[in-house]
C-alpha positions in Angstrom: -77.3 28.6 -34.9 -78.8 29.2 -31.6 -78.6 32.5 -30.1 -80.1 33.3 -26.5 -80.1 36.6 -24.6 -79.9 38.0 -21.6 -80.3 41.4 -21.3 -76.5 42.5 -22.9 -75.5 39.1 -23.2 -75.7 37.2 -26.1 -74.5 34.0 -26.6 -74.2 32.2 -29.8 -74.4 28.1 -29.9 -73.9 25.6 -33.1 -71.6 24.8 -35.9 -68.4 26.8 -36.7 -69.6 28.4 -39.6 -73.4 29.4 -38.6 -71.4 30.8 -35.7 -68.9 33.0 -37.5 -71.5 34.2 -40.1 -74.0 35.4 -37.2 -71.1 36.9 -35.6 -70.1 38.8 -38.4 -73.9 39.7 -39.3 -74.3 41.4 -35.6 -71.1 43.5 -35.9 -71.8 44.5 -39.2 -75.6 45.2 -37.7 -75.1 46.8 -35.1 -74.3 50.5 -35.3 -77.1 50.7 -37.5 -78.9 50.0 -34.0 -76.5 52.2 -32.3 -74.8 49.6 -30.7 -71.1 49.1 -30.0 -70.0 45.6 -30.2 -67.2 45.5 -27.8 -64.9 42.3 -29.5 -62.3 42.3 -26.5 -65.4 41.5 -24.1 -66.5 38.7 -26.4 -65.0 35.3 -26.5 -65.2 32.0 -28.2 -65.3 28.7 -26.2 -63.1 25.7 -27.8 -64.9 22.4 -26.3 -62.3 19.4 -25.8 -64.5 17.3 -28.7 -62.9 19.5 -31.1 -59.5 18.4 -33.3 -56.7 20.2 -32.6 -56.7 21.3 -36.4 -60.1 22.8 -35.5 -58.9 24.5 -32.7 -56.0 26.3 -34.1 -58.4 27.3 -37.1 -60.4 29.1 -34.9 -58.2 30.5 -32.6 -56.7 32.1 -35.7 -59.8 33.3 -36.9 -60.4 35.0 -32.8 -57.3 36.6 -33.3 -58.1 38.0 -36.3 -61.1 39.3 -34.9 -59.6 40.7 -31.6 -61.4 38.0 -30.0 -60.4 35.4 -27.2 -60.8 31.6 -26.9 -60.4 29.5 -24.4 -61.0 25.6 -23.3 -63.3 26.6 -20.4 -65.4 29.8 -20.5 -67.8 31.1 -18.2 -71.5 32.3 -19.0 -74.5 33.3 -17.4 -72.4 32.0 -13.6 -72.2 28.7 -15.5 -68.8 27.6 -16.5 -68.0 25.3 -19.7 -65.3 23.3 -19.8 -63.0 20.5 -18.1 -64.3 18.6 -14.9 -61.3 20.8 -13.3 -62.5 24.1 -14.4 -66.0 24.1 -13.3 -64.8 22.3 -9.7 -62.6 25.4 -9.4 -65.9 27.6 -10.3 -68.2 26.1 -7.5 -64.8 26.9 -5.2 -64.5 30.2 -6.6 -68.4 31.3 -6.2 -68.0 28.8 -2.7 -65.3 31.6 -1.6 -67.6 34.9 -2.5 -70.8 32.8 -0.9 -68.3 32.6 2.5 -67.2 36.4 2.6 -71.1 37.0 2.3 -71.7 35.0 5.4 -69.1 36.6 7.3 -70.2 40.1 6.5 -73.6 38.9 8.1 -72.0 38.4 11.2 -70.9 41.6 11.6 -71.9 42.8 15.0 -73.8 46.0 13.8 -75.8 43.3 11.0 -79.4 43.0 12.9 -79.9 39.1 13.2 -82.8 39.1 11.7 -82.2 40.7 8.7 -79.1 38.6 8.8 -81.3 35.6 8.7 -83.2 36.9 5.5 -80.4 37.7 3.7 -79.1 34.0 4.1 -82.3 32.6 3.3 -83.2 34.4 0.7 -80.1 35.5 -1.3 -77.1 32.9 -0.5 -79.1 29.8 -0.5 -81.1 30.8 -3.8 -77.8 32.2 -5.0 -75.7 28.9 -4.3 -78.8 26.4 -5.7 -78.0 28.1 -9.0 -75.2 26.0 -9.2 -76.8 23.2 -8.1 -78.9 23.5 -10.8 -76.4 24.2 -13.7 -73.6 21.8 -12.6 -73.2 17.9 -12.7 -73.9 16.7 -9.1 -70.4 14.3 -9.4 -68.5 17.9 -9.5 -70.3 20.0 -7.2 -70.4 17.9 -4.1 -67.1 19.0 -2.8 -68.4 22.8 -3.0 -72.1 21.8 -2.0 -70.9 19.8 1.6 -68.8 22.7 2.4 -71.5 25.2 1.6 -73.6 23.5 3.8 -71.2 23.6 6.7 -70.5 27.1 6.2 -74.2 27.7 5.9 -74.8 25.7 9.4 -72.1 27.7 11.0 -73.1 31.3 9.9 -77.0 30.3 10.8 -75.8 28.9 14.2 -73.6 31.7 14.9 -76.1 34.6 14.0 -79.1 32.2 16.4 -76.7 31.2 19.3 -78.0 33.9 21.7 -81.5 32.6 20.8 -81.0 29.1 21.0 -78.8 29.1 23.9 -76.6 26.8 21.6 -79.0 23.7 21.9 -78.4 22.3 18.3 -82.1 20.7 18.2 -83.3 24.3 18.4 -81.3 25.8 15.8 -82.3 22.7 13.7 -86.1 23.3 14.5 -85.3 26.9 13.7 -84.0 26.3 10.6 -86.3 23.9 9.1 -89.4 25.7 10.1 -91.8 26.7 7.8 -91.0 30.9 7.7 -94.8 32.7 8.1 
């Protein structure tokens, strides 16, 4: 069993059994360490390459346990699961990235800080996904980042560029210094 954490996040990968028995071993552990393991925020991912046998034997074993399981599961902002369920993820975290952008147009939101936020917290934000989800399902969400992206970074520069496109493109592919 592989276990990897993140500051209170700990998740547990491998076969059935090493799973259950580490499981088990950190709730029976952990008030010793004064820690509360809080069961109805943990929860057991069911991949599809598992029988349906397998399946039902776990989720009875979850609900023994107070625990959930599901067939798709997110972790760390990466969800497992059906082609379906991580599309809908890159739409979901597509729809917070969009509310972002609109709160930096806000009139009162100085450009330039505006601009840094974009630069440096959407686009690294957004890449994440990039990084953690199969190209084949995240194109949908990446082309209509990117147009969201070009619209909030025209519309914060227009009054700069005087809406010439070639500027805002120089603009944005500039070197920052």
């Amino acid at each position: 069993v592989h276990a990897v954490s993140i500051q209170d996040d700990l998740t547990l990968i491998g076969p059935q059994a090493g799973v259950r028995e580490a499981l088990l071993r950190i709730k029976a552990a952990a008030a010793g360490y004064s820690l509360t393991l809080k069961m109805n925020k943990c929860a057991v991912y069911l991949p599809a390459s598992l029988s349906s046998e397998v399946k039902d034997s776990v989720r009875e074993w979850c609900a023994s346990l107070d625990l959930s399981s599901a067939d798709s599961m997110e972790s760390l902002g990466v969800m497992f699961g059906s082609r379906e369920a991580v599309q809908a993820h890159c739409l979901k975290s597509l729809g917070r990235h969009q509310k972002f952008m609109a709160a930096l147009s806000n009139k009162e939101m100085p450009v330039q800080i505006a601009l840094l936020l974009l630069r440096f917290c959407a686009v690294p934000q957004f890449s994440y996904l990039a990084r953690t989800v199969h190209p084949d399902d995240f194109a949908e969400s990446a082309e209509l980042f990117d147009s969201s992206l070009w619209d909030c970074f025209t519309g914060l520069i227009k009054s700069q560029c005087s809406g010439r496109r070639d500027a805002a493109t120089s603009a944005v592919s500039d070197p920052l210094m």
